[in-house]
C-alpha positions in Angstrom: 52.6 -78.8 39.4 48.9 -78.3 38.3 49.0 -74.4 37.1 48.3 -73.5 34.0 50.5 -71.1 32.4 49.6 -67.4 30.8 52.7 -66.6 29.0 52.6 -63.0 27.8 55.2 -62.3 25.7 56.2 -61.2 22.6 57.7 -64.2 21.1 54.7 -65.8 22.4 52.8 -63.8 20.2 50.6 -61.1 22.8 52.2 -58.1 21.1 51.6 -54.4 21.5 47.8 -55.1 21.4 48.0 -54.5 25.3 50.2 -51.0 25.5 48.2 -47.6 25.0 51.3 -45.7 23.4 54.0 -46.2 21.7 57.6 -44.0 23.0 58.0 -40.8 20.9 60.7 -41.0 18.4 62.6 -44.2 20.0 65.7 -44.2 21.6 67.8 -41.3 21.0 67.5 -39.8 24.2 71.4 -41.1 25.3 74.3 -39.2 24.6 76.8 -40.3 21.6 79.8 -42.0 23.4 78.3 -42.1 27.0 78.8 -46.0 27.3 75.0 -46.9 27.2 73.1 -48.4 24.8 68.8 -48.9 24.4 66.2 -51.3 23.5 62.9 -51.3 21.8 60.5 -54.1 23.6 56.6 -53.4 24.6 56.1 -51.9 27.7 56.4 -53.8 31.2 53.4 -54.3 33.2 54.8 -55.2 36.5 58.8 -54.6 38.1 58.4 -56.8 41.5 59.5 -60.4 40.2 56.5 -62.1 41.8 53.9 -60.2 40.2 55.0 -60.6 36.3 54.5 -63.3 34.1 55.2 -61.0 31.1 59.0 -61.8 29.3 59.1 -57.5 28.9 59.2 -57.4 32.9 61.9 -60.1 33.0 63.9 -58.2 30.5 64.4 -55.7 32.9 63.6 -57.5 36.4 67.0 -59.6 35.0 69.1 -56.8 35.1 67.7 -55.4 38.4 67.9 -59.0 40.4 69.8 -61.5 40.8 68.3 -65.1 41.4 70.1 -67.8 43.4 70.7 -69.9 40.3 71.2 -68.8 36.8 71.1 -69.5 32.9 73.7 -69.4 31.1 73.8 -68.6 27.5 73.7 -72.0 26.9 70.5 -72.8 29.5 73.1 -74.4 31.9 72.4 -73.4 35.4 74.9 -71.8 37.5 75.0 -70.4 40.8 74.2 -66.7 41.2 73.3 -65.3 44.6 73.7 -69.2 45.8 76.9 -70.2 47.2 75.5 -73.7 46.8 71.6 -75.6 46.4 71.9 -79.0 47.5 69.7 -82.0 48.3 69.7 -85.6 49.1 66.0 -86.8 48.4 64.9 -84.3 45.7 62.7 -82.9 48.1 64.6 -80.9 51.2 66.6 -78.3 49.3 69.4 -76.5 51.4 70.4 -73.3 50.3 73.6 -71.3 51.1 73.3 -67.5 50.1 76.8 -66.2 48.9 77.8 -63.4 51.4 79.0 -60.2 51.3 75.8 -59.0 48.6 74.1 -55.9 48.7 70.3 -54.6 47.5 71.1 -51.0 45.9 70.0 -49.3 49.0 72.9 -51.3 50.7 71.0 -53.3 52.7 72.1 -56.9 52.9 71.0 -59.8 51.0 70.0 -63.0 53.4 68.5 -66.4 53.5 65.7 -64.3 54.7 65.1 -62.0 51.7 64.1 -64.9 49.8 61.9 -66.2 52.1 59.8 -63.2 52.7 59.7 -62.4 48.9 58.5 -65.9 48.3 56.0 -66.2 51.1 54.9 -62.8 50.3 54.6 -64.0 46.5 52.8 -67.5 47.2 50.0 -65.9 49.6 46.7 -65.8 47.6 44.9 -62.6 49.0 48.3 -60.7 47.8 47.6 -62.2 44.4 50.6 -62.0 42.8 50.5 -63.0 38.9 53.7 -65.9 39.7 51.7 -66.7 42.5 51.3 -70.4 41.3 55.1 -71.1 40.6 55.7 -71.7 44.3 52.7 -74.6 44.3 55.9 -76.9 44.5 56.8 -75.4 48.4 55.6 -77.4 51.3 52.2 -75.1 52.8 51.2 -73.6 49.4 47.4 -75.0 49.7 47.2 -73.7 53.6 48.3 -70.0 51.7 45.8 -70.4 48.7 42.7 -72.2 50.0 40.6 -73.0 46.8 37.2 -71.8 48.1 39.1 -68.0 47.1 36.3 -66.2 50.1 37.9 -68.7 52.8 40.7 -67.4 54.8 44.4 -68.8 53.9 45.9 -71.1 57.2 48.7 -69.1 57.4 51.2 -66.1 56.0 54.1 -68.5 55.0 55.0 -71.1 53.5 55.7 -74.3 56.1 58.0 -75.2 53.8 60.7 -72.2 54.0 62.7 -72.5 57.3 65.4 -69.1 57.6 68.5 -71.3 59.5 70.4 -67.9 59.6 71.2 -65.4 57.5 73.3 -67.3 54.9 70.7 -70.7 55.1 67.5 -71.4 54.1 66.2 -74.4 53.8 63.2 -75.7 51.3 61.1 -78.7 52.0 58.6 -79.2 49.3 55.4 -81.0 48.9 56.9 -84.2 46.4 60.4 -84.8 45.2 61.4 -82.3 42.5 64.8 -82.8 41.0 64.4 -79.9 38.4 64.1 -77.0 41.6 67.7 -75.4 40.8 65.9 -74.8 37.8 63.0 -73.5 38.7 64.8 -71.5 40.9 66.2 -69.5 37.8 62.5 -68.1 36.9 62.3 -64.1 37.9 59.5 -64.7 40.7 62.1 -66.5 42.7 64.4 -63.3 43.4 64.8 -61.3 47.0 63.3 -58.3 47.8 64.9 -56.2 50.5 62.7 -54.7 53.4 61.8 -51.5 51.8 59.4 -53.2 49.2 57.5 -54.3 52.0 57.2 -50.8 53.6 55.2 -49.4 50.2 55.0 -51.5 47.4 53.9 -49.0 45.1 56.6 -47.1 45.5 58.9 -49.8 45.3 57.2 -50.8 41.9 58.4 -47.0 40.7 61.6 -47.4 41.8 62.9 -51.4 42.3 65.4 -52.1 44.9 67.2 -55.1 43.1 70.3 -57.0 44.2 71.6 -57.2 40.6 74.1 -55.9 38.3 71.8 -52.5 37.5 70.2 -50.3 39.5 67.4 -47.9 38.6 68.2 -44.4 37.1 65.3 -42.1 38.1 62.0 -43.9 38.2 60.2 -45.7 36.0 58.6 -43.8 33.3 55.6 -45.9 32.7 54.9 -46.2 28.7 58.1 -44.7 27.9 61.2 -46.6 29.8 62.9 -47.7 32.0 66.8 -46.5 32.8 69.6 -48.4 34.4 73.3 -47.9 34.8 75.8 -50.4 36.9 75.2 -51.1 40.5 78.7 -50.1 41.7 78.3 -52.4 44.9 78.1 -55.6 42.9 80.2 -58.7 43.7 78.0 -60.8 41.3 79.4 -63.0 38.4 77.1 -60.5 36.3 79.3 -57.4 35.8 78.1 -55.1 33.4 80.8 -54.2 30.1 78.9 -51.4 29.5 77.2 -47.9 31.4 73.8 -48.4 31.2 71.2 -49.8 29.4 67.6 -47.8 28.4 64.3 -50.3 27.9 62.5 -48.6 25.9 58.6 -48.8 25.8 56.7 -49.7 22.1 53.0 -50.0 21.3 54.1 -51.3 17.7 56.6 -53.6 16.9 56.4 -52.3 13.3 57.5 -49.1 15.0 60.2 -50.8 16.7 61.9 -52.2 13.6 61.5 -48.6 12.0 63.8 -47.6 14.8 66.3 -49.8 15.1 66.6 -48.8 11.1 67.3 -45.6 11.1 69.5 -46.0 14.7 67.4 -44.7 17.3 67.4 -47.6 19.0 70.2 -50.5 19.3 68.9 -53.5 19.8 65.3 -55.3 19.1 64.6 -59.0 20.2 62.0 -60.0 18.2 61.6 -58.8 14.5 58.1 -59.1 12.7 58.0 -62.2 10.5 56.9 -60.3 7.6 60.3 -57.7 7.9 62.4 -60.6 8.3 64.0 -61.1 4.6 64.2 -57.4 4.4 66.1 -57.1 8.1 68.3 -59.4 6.6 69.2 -58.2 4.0 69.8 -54.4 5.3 71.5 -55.3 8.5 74.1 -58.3 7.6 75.8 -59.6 10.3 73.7 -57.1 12.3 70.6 -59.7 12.0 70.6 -62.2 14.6 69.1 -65.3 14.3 68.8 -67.6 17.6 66.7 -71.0 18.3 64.2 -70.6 20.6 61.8 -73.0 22.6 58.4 -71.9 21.5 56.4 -73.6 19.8 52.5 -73.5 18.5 50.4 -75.8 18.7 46.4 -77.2 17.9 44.2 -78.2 21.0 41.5 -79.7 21.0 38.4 -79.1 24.0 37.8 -82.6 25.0 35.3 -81.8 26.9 33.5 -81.9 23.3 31.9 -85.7 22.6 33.1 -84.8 19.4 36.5 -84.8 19.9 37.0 -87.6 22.1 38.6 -90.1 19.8 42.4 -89.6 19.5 42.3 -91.1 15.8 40.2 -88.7 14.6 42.8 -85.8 16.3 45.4 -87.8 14.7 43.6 -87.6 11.4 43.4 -83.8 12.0 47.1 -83.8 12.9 48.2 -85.5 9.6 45.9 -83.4 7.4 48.0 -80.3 8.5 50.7 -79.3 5.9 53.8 -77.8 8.4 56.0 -77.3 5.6 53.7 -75.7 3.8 52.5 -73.2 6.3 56.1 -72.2 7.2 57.2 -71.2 3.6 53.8 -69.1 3.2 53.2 -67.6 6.2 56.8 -67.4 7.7 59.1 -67.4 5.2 60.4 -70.5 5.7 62.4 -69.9 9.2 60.0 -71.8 11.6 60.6 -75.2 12.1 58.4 -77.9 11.9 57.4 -79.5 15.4 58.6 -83.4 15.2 58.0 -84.1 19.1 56.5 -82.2 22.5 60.3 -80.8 22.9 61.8 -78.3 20.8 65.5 -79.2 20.1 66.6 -76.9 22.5 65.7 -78.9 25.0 67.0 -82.0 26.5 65.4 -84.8 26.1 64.3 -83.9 22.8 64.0 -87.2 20.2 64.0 -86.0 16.6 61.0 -87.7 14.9 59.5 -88.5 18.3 55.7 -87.6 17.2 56.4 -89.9 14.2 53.8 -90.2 11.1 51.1 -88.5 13.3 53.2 -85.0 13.0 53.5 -85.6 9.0 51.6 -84.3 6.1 50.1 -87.4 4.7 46.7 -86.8 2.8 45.9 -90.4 2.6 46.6 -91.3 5.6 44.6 -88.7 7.3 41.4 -89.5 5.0 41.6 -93.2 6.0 41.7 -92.2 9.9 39.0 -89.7 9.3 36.5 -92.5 7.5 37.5 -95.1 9.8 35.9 -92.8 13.0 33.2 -91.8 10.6 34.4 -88.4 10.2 32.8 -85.1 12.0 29.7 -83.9 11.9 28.7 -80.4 12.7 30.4 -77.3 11.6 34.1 -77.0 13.0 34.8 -74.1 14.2 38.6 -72.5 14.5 39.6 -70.5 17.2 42.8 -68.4 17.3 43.4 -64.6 18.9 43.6 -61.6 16.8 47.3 -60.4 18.1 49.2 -61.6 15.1 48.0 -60.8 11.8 49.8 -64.2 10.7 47.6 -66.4 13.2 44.8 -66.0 10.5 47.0 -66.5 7.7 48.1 -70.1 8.7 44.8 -71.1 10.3 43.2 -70.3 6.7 45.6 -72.5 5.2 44.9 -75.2 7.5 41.2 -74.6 7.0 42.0 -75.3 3.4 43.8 -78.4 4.0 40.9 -80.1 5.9 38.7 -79.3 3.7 40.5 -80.4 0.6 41.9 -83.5 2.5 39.4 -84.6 5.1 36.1 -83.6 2.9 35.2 -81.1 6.1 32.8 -78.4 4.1 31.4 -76.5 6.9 33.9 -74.4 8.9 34.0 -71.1 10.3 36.6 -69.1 12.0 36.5 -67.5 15.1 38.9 -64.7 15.4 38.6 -63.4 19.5 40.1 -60.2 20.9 43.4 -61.0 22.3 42.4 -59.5 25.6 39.5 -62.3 26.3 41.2 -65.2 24.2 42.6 -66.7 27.4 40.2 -66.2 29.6 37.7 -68.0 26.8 40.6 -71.0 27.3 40.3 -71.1 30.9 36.8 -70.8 30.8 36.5 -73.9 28.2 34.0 -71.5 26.0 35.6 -72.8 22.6 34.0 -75.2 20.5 36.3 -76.5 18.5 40.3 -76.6 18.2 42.3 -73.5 18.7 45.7 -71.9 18.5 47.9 -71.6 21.9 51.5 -71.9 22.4 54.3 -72.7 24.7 57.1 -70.9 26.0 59.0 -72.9 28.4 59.2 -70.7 32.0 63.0 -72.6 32.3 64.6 -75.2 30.0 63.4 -78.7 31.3 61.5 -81.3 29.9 59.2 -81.4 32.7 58.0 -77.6 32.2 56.9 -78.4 28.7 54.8 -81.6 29.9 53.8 -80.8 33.3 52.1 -78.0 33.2 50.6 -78.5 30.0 49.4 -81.9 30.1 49.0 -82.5 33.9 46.0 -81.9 36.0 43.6 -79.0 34.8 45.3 -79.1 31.9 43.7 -76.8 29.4 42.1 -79.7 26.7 40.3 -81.3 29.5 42.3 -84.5 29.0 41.5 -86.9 31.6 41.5 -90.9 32.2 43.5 -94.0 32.2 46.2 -92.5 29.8 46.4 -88.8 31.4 47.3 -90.9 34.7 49.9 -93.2 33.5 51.7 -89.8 32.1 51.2 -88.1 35.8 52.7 -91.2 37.0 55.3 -91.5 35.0 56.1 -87.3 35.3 56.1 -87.9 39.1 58.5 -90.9 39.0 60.9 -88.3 36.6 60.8 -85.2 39.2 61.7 -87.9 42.3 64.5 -89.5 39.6 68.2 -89.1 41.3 70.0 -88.4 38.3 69.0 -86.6 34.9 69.9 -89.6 32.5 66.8 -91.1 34.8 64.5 -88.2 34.5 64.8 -87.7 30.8 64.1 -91.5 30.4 60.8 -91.6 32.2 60.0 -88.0 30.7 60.4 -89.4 27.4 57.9 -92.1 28.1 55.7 -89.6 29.4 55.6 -87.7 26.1 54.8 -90.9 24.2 52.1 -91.5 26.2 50.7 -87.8 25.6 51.6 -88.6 21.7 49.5 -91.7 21.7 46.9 -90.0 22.6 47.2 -86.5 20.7 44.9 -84.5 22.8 46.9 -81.3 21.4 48.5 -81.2 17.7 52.3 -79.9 18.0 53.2 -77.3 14.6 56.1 -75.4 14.1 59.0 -74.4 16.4 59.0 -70.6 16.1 62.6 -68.6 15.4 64.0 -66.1 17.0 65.1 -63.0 14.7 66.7 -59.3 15.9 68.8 -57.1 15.1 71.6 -54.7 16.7 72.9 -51.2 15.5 76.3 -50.5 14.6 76.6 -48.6 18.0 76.8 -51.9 20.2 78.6 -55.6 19.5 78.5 -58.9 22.0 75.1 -58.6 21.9 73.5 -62.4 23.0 69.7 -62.8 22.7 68.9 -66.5 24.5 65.7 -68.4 24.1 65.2 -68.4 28.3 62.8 -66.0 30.0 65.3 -62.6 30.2 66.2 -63.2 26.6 69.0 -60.3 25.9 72.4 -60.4 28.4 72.3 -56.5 28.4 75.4 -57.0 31.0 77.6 -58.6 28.3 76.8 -56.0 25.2 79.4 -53.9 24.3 79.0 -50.2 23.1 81.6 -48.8 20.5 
């Protein structure tokens, strides 16, 4: 998979930055004792599951679709609207669609309201924002020509062949043994006919498969209602009536909110509120593990860059520790490989010395390469106030333990931050992180360290890890896979071409009105359909 990925989420740190108001007064627009319950996230800014890479779509697309495969709370996959999703060669995929399921307009679901969502989702003049999560398919590069004037090949994806309406079959372009879960990322659900007929419409008013249905439209900066689908035969079924998403500008506001009970539940409380959410809400604070992590990169393309000693020299002269008691109370946790523990395949102490505060060590690297010359320049966004706070530390460090005297910070508006990345306009290291699209080894590594990857890393080593990641997607069984993954990611450590820092942690809170309330580390983070309301 060559993409690279534009994660914009909340727990990926693009907050409210992006949303022009906030919802007046939070959530007390449900009735005491109806059965429902609401949440305070940022607003949406899609509801068709191809055209949102943004974790506040999925936290309502999830309730509104349901995908042929599933995560569990766990990250297990299980089989959703799939009866089965078998394959002999990692590369021809046959699907069986569970019958009897119903879209909310009670149209049926078939093998065929896949296909057209996905074909509709991978052709390039449609530009769809998941558009590049179907570059695994068979006939992706016929539908997205890369001269982007030149007319695609064709509408659909060769690879998608409707047998009938419980069977579809999926030949893709190289063996890929971790589809099932790709198949659990939002872009991947059905659509019925209707969203073909007027998309805009549909985007007021989804026509999901899942355990929720829409109630009334949705009220763009404000929320989004849904109450139980009564048609659904899904393993999904709500334990509550409903379930309000309620639209933020602040997350500040947010946490004010779920305080005083206007709202029930929040995902993601600020850092800086943290000791205090603790302390006022109890057992009402939850604290989960997430997979996100941040990280240093480094534009290779720079001369000045190019020797992986000197990155390790900068990797060593970072104090993790340090910066997670200062800056975030001490509840992040410091990155020790590529993988965050959540996921398998994850070696403690993989990254070694290299991911270690050691002054001395550092200094002797740095002299050996003959230091840097030339002011360094730090690049991070402006969307979390604690971005600058660490990145000054850091600053601090290299210049108290590496001898660096001239650097200069450059703090860029959220909104052209990325687009800076992709447009390799930095001049020196910068702040990013990762937030994995579904639990696998290979979506930490791929798309990160593959081909176009975002530090420019190219060569002999960058090679031997493609080879080794395409030997781990073809691998039969996933004892196989996690071996060659693993020497994949010590290949990418050998060479350091990004700096791995803390693993963030995930901390929300619930009112006393609801109970069973799960927030995973996965893309639709809270199962709204198992909370409870008293």
């Amino acid at each position: 998979m060559t993409r690279l990925k534009v994660a914009v989420r909340w727990t990926a740190g693009l907050t409210a930055v992006f949303l022009a108001a906030s919802a007046c007064g939070g959530g007390g627009n449900d009735k005491a004792g109806d059965g429902t319950f609401t949440v305070g996230h940022p607003e949406p800014d899609h509801l068709v599951p191809g055209n949102t890479t943004s974790s506040y779509s999925f936290e309502v697309i999830a309730g509104l679709f349901d995908n042929l495969v599933g995560l569990d709370k766990t990250g297990q996959t299980f089989n959703q609207a799939a009866e089965s999703v078998e394959s002999k060669d990692q590369k021809t995929w046959t699907i069986k669609v569970k019958a009897g399921q119903k879209f909310h307009n009670g149209e049926s679901v078939t093998a065929a309201s896949f296909a057209d969502a996905w074909n509709y989702a991978a052709y390039g003049p449609n530009a769809f924002e998941a558009n590049d999560y179907f570059a695994q398919i068979a006939g992706y590069a016929d539908l997205n020509p890369e001269d982007e004037k030149a007319k695609p090949k064709g509408e659909k994806l060769s690879g998608l062949k409707v047998i009938d309406d419980s069977t579809l079959e999926v030949t893709l372009s190289a063996p890929f043994s971790q589809f099932p879960q790709l198949l659990t990322y939002p872009a991947y659900a059905p659509l019925p006919k209707a969203a073909f007929t007027d998309l805009k419409a549909f985007e007021n008013h989804p026509i999901g498969n899942g355990p929720y249905m829409m109630s009334g439209d949705w009220e763009r900066n404000r929320q989004v209602k849904l109450v139980p689908f009564s048609g659904y035969t899904g393993p999904r079924k709500p334990k509550n009536k409903g379930v309000t998403w309620k639209s933020y500008s602040s997350a500040d506001t947010t946490y004010t909110d779920l305080r005083a009970g206007r709202i029930d539940v929040m995902q993601t409380i600020p850092a800086a509120k943290a000791p205090e959410a603790k302390r006022l809400l109890g057992d009402r604070f939850l604290v989960r593990q997430t997979g996100t992590f941040d990280y240093l990169g480094f534009p290779l393309f720079d001369k000045r860059f190019d020797n992986a000693d000197l990155r390790k020299a900068f990797s060593m002269a970072i104090d993790r520790k340090g910066v997670i008691n200062a800056v975030y109370n001490g509840t992040y946790t410091a990155a020790d490989s590529l993988l965050p523990p959540m996921i398998k395949g994850h070696r403690p102490g993989a990254c070694g010395e290299v991911c270690t505060y050691n002054p001395t060590k550092a200094k002797e690297l740095f002299d050996k390469v003959g230091g840097f010359k030339g002011t360094l320049e730090l690049y991070f966004s402006n969307a979390q106030p604690s971005y600058e706070q660490w990145m000054q530390i850091v600053a601090n460090g290299f210049k108290k333990d590496l001898g660096i005297t001239d650097i200069q910070f450059r703090k860029i508006p959220v909104s052209d931050y990325l687009t800076m990345l992709s447009d390799k306009k930095e001049k020196g290291p910068y702040r990013q992180n990762w937030e994995a699209d579904y639990p696998s080894a290979q979506n930490y590594l791929e798309p990160q360290w593959g081909p176009d990857n975002r530090m420019s890393w190219k060569g002999a080593a960058a090679d031997e890890f493609m080879t080794l990641i395409g030997k781990a997607n073809a691998a039969g069984t996933e004892a196989e896979s996690l071996k060659l993954y693993n020497q994949a990611e010590d290949v990418a450590l050998r060479e350091m071409p990004l700096v791995p820092l803390w693993i963030w942690q995930g901390q929300g809170g619930r009112s006393e009105k609801v109970d069973n309330v799960t927030i995973t580390p996965f893309a639709t983070g809270l199962l709204a359909h198992e909370v409870t309301v008293k």
